[in-house]
Structure formats: structure tokens, C-alpha cells
N, C-alpha and C positions, 0 to 999 in steps of 0.2 A: 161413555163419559158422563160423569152426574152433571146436572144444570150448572152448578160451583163453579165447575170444572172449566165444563165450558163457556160461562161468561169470562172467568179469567183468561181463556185460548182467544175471544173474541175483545178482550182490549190487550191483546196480545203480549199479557206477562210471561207467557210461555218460554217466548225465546227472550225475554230482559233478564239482565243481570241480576243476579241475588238482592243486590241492595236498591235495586230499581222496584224489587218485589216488599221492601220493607215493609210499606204503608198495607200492603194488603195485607200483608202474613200479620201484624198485630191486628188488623180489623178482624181477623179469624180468628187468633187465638183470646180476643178478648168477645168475640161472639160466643166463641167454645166457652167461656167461664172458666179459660186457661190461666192462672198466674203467670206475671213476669215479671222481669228486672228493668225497669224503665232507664234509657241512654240515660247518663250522668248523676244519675243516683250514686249513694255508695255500696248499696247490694251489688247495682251493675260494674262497680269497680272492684268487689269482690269477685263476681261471680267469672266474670271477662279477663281478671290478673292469674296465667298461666304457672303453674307451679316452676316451670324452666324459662324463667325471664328470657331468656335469646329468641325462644320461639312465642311472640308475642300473637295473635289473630285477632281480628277483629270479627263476633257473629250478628249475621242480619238482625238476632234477637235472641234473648236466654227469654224460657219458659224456665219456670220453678214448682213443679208440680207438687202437691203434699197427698193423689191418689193416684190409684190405676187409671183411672177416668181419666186427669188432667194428661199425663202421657199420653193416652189413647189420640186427645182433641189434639193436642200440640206435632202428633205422628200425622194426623189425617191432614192438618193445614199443610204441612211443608210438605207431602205429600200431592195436593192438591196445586200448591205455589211450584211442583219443582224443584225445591230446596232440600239441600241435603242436608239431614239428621244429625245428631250426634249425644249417644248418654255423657254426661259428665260426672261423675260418681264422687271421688277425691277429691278431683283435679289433677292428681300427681304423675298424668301421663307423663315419660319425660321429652316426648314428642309433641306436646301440647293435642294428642288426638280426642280429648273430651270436647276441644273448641273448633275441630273438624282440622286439624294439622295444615290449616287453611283459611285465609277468610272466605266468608259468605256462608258460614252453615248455620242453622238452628242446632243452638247448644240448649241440650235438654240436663238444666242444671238440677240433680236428686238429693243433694244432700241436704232438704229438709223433710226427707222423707227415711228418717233413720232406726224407725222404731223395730226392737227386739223382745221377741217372744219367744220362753222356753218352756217347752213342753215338760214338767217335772217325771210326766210317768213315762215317759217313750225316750224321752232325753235328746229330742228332735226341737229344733230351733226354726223358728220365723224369723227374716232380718229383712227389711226391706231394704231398696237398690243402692240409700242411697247412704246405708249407715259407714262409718269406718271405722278401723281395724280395732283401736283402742276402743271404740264405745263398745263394739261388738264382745270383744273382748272381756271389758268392766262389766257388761249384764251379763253374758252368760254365767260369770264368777257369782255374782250378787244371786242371780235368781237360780242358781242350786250346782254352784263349784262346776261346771261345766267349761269345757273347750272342746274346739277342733284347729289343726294345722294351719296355719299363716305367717304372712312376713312381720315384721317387724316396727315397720314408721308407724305409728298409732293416728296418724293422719288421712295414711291411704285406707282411700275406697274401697269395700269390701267388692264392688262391684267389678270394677276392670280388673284386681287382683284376683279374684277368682276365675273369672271367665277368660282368664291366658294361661292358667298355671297355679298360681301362688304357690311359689316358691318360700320359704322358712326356716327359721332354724330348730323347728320339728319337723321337718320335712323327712330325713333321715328315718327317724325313727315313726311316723304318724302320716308320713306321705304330702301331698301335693293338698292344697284347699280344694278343688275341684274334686277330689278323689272324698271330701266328706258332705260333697252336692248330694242331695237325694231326688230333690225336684227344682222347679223355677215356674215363675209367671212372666211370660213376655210378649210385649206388644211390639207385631209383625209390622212390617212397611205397611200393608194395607190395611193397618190402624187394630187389627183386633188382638183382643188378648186372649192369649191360647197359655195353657201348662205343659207341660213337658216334662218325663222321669224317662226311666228305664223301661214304665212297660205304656207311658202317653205322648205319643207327639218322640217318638228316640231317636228319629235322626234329629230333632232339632235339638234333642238335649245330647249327642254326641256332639255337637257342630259349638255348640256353646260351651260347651267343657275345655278348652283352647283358645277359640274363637269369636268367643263370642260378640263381640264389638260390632262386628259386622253384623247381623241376624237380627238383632231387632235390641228392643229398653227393656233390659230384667227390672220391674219393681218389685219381687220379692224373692229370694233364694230359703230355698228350703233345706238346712246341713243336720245331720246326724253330728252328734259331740260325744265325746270321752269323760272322762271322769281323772283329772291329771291325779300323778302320783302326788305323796305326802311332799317328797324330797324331790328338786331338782336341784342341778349343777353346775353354776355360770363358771366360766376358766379363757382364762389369759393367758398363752405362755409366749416370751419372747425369743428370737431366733437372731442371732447373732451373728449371720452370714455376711462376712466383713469381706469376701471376696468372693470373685467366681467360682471357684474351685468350690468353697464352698457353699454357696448359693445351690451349687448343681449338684452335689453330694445329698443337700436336706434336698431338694426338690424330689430326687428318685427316691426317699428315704418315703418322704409323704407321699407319693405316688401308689410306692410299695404298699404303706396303712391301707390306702384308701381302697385300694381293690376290696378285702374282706375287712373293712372296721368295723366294729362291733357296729349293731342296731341301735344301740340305747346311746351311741357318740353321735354330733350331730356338728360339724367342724368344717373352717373354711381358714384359709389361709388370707393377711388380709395387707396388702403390700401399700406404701407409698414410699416418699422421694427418702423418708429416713429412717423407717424402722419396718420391719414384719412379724407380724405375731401370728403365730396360731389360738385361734378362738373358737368359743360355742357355746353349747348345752347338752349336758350328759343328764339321762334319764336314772336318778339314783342318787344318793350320797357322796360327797366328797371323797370317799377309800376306795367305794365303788368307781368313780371318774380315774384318781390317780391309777388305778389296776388296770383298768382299760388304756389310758393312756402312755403308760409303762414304756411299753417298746419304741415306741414315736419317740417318747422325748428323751431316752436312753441314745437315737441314733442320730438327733439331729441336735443335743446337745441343747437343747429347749429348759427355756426356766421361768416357773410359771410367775407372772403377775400378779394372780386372783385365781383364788379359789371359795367361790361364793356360797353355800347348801342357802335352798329360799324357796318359798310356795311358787306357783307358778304365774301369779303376777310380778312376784319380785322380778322373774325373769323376762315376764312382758317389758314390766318401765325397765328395768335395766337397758336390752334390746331396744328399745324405744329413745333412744337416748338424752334423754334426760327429758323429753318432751310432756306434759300433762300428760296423761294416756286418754282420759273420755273427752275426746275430740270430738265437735260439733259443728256449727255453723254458725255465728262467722268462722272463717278459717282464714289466716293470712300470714302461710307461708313458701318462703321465696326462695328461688338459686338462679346461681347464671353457669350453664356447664355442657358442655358434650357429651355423650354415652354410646356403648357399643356393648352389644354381645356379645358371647359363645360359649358353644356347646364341642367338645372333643373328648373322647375318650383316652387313654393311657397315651402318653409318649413315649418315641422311642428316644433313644439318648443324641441323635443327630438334632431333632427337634428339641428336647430337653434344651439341650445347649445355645440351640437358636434364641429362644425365648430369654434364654439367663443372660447371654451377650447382649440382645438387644437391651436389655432392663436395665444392667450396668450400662451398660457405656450410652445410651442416647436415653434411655426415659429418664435415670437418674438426672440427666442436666435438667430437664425441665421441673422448673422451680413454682409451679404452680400446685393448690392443694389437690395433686391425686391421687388417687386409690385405684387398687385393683384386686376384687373380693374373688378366689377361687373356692369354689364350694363344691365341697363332695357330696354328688349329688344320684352317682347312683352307687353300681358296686353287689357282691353279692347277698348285701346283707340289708340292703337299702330300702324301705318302704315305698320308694318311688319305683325304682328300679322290679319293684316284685307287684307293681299295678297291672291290671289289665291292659294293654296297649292298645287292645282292640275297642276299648271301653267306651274312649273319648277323644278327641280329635287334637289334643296333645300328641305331640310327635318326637319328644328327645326322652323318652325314658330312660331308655339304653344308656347315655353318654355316663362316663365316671365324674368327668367337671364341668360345671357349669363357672362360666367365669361374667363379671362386671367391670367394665374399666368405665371410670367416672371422672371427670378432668374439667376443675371446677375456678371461678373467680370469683374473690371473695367482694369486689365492688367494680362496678363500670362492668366494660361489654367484652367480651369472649374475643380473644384474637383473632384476627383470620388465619397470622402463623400458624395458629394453635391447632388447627384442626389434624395434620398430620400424628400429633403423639400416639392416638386412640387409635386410628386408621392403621397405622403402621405397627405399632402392636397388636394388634389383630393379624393383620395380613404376614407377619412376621410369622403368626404360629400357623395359618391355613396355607401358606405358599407351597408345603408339600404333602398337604392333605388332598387326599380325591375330594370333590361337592359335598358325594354322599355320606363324607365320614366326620363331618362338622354341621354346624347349623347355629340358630340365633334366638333367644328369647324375646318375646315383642314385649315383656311387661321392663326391658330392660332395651329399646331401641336404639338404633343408630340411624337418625336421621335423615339422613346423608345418603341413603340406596335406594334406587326406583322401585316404584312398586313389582313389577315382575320379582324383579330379585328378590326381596323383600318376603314377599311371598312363597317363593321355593324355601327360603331361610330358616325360614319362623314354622312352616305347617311341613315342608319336606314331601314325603310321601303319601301324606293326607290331604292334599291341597286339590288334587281332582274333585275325589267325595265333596270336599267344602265348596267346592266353585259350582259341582254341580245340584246341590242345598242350597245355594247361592241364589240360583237362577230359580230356582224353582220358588222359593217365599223370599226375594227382595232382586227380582230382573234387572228394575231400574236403577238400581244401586243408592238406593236410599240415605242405608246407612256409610257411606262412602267415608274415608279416610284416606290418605296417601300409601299406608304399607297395608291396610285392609286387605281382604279377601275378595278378589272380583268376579261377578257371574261367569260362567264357563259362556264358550262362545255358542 
């Protein structure tokens, strides 16, 4: 135990409450030459206002670090306090897990630590922890027509988006954000900062490749990028499933595409209380999009909306919806909603029909704004689907859809009614699936399931490996969250 340490065991903060520890944890972080958001500032009312208004926290204290250093000091006080950790990147958990999905954590707020650096001759990119999507985005285009695969809101954090998945709508054709990770820098529960690739530090860069939330504060990712085509292809088309019968006809009809769609389609199906469209991004020209999508809308009787040809920022802000795209700090935006995941592969027609009964006849009543985004997500032709599995500690490659149910209120506080909508669509489609033949996105959570569960959900069959990476660089569970990764026993 350092002297530190032990003075604080010796006025006994050890076993006090997080917010009993307050006064100490600022006299450390301001001895470390840590920045913070002081209570009742307006930074601290940024930095503290969760992106999913329902799940509100309050943290002992936000640090706002602008180096590796400041992370380092702000990791070894809560460390030394007892207090658990938390990166906040975006903010856009929709668990609220940047502000510890709990009161009493150190929220390690990075997003003023956003700067991007592209490498012109190697076409390898520097982004620190705490850039997001749209900014990362805007530079790589500026400093030499560069990208790599990601989601969409130009708001979120390149950091939690990467290190679960980042999911996209190149993900199809260009793979998952992690899968264009080459390296990272990240600072360990016992405060050092260590790299991490393929051939430094590999199990902690498989562990973070999925998981990383848990493992320690990436303040810098290091992505390999592409060189986008001349021509992309934004499309809309509407579906007109005025009944069950037909509802169930296009669902197997989409079902059918999606096993072999072309590589260069990139399509989700995207349902609410009044209309479904199929949408994307097709890698190509508009003649090229309609030939690929030919058969689909021949069977489901689909009629397109939009058909966009655009570089491929057109199709960032488009996907962005309607949002500035180089988003920075301040950042100040808000929802009030519940979310759920999953991951399944092809249905059979019993289940088919499950899903489309329950839609009609009980989701439809509920008159609230939701949505339900099915993405084809993997398949034979799929860029995710054809990753290494063994690679990274991502664990749904395999599945054909990934789905998002999102059930939202546009003012005041989320029903307690309400909660069943999401729940019971979900459990509507797993009721006759084995465990092992569904799962959950955590960059897409459902708040709502203990952590055990939570964790077979989200990591599946990799979840040993992680728990025992766990234990070995963060025991005491530092970096804690509610659906996290917990040390093996």
C-alpha cells in the first residue's frame, strides 16, 4: 500500500461512501494537475446531463482531461479513493454507462480531447479518445478523402462505438469500426499507460475490440482507412404491408435477400407505429443500386422514395440526420427512451409469424415514437460476417440480423406502463430460441437485465477469456458498470 493509500485507510475513507470520499478525490485530482468540471458550473451541467434523460446519475466528480497524463492522475486518485471509474466519450451510452449507469463514479469526461491525425503516406489515422463520429469523420475527408466503417449519429463517441462493435451502415460492405482498429493507447486500473496491436499487449487489444469499457481509458485509437468510391448510393423504398399476410410474405421475401445480398448493399429494414421502409447505402451508382436491388423490390412490391448518387460525406450528413456533422464540445443533446437488443439469425416461419402478430396486433397500439431498425448484418457476403471471430472479443458475427428497438417520449418522463412494449418484443422473438442462438448488442442496451445476464448476452462465448483478462489487469473492478464485464472468480 503507498503512504497515499494508506493515510486515506487510516481516516478510514476506505469503507465511506463514494460521496463521503468527494473532498478527497478533488484534493488528488487537483494535486495531480487534473482538470475538472466544478459542481454547478455549466460544463458540469454539461458534462453530468446523460444522453437518455430517464437514466439521470449523479458522479462524485468529472475530471476533463486534454492528455494521457491527466487520465493517468484522475485513474490513480479513484483508484487510490476506491471509486470507480468510468470513460465518457460521446456520452451517448443509452444506459447512461459513461456516468458509471450509477451514482458515485469518477466520470472521466474525453471529449476535449478530440484531435485527428492522418497519416497521408500509410493512410493510418491517430484519433484521440475522445473525438466523435462526425468530427472524425470531417478530418479524415479534409486531410486526404479518407474513411473507415462506423455508425451514423455524428454526435457519438468514437470511443464506446468502437470498443463494442461499431456497427454502420458500411458495415456490410467495409465491416464493423473495430475490425479497422490497428492499435490503442490505454491507461490500466493501476494507472499506467500501456499500447496494445496484434503483436503488443494482444490480449488486451482482443478484450477491447468488444469490450472495452471495462479494461481501462483508450485516449488514443489507432484505425487503418480506405479511400471511399467516387459514387455512393442513399435509397429509400417504402413497403406497403397493409396486412399480416402481407407483412409475413415481405418479411420471408427480406429474409430470403439477406442471406446472399450483394457486398456492395448495405440495408436495414426500419419499422414504426406507421410506416416501414427499407433503407441504406449501396456501394456504386444509382443503376448499380436498382440492379442489385431488383429482386427484393420485385417481391415485396417496394417503391423507392430516394434515390440519392453523392460523395461519401453526402452520405455521412444524410445518415446523420440532419445533424451539423463536426460535432465537438459543448455537446447538448437529449432523449427520454428505453432500448433493447438482438442478435438472431434466419427465422423459421412459426417464429416469422410470431414476430408479425405481435407487431400488428399489440405494438401497433402503442402510440408512442418507435422504431425498430433490423439490419442485415451478416450473411454470405457480408464483411462482418467474413471477420476473423477469433480476432477480437466481439461475439455475434455469425447472426444474419441484428435488430434495435427504441421507444421513445418526445417530452416529460417515460411511463412505467411503458416498459413492456420493448421487453415483450424481444421475448416474443427469443421465446423459442435456445440461449445460444440469439444475443445482445451492448452499444444498443437494455437496461433492465442484471449484470450476470447481461454479460452471457452481449460477450456469449467469450465472456470466460474477458472475465479472466479481467482479473488479471483490473481485479478490483475499477472500471465497473452494471452490465460490464466482471473479474472471473
Amino acid at each position: 500500500m503507498s503512504s497515499f493509500a494508506a493515510i486515506f485507510a487510516l481516516l478510514g475513507l476506505a469503507a465511506a461512501s463514494p460521496f463521503e470520499k468527494q473532498a478527497a478525490l478533488s484534493a488528488c485530482l487537483s494535486a495531480s494537475s487534473v482538470p475538472t468540471s466544478a459542481p454547478g458550473t455549466q460544463d458540469w451541467k454539461l458534462d453530468a446531463s446523460p444522453y437518455n434523460l430517464r437514466l439521470n446519475y449523479t458522479p462524485v466528480a468529472i475530471s476533463v482531461p486534454t492528455t494521457a497524463e491527466h487520465v493517468q492522475n484522475a485513474v490513480a486518485c479513484a483508484a487510490k479513493l476506491g471509486i470507480r471509474a468510468n470513460a465518457k466519450c460521446g456520452g451517448h451510452s443509452y444506459g447512461s454507462f459513461g456516468l458509471g449507469g450509477e451514482d458515485g463514479h469518477l466520470t472521466i469526461e474525453l471529449d476535449r480531447m478530440n484531435e485527428v491525425v492522418l497519416d497521408t503516406a500509410t493512410g493510418n489515422a491517430r484519433v484521440q479518445g475522445g473525438a466523435r463520429l462526425g468530427h472524425v469523420a470531417s478530418e479524415l475527408w479534409t486531410q486526404g478523402k479518407r474513411a473507415f466503417s462506423h455508425g451514423t449519429c455524428p454526435g457519438v463517441g468514437v470511443g464506446g462505438h468502437t470498443l463494442h462493435g461499431g456497427y454502420g451502415v458500411s458495415s456490410h460492405t467495409k465491416g464493423l469500426a473495430l475490425d479497422w482498429l490497428i492499435g490503442a493507447t490505454v491507461v490500466l486500473a493501476n494507472s499506467t499507460i500501456v499500447n496494445c496491436s496484434e503483436t503488443e499487449n494482444p490480449d488486451l487489444f482482443w478484450a477491447v475490440r468488444g469490450a472495452g469499457s471495462s479494461f481501462g481509458v483508450v485516449t488514443e485509437f489507432r484505425f487503418k482507412t480506405f479511400a471511399p468510391p467516387e459514387k455512393l448510393t442513399i435509397f429509400v423504398a417504402a413497403l406497403r404491408w397493409g396486412t399480416e399476410e402481407r407483412a409475413l410474405a415481405g418479411m420471408k421475401a427480406v429474409q430470403e435477400f439477406a442471406l446472399d445480398m450483394p457486398q456492395e448493399l448495405n440495408m436495414r429494414l426500419f419499422m414504426t407505429p406507421r410506416f416501414i421502409n427499407l433503407e441504406g447505402l449501396y456501394y456504386g451508382d444509382k443503376a448499380g443500386m436498382q440492379a442489385a436491388l431488383a429482386p427484393l423490390i420485385a417481391k415485396t412490391n417496394a417503391t423507392f422514395q430516394l434515390q440519392q448518387e453523392g460523395g461519401w460525406l453526402d452520405q455521412v450528413k444524410h445518415f446523420g440526420g440532419g445533424l451539423p456533422l463536426d460535432q465537438g464540445h459543448p455537446y447538448d443533446y437529449h432523449e427520454t427512451f428505453n432500448s433493447a437488443s438482438l442478435y438472431t439469425n434466419a427465422l423459421n416461419d412459426t417464429q416469422l409469424g410470431d414476430f408479425v402478430n405481435y407487431w400488428f396486433k399489440y405494438a401497433k397500439t402503442n402510440k408512442r415514437d418507435w422504431y425498430v431498425h433490423i439490419d442485415i448484418h451478416g450473411g454470405k457476403n457480408s464483411a462482418v460476417a467474413k471477420g476473423d471471430a477469433a480476432a477480437a472479443s466481439y461475439a455475434h458475427r455469425d447472426y444474419l440480423f441484428m435488430y434495435l428497438f427504441y421507444d421513445r417520449v418526445d417530452k416529460g418522463v417515460f411511463p412505467t406502463s411503458g416498459f413492456g412494449h420493448i421487453q415483450n418484443f424481444v421475448s416474443n422473438i427469443t421465446a423459442t430460441l435456445p440461449s445460444t442462438e440469439w444475443g445482445r448488442y451492448i452499444n444498443y442496451p437494455d437496461p433492465s437485465i442484471d449484470q450476470q445476464t447481461a454479460q452471457k448476452n452481449y460477450w456469449g462465448p467469450n465472456l470466460a477469456k474477458l472475465q479472466a483478462i479481467k482479473k488479471e489487469i483490473d481485479p478490483s473492478d475499477l472500471f465497473h458498470y452494471p452490465q460490464g464485464v466482471l473479474p472471473a472468480a
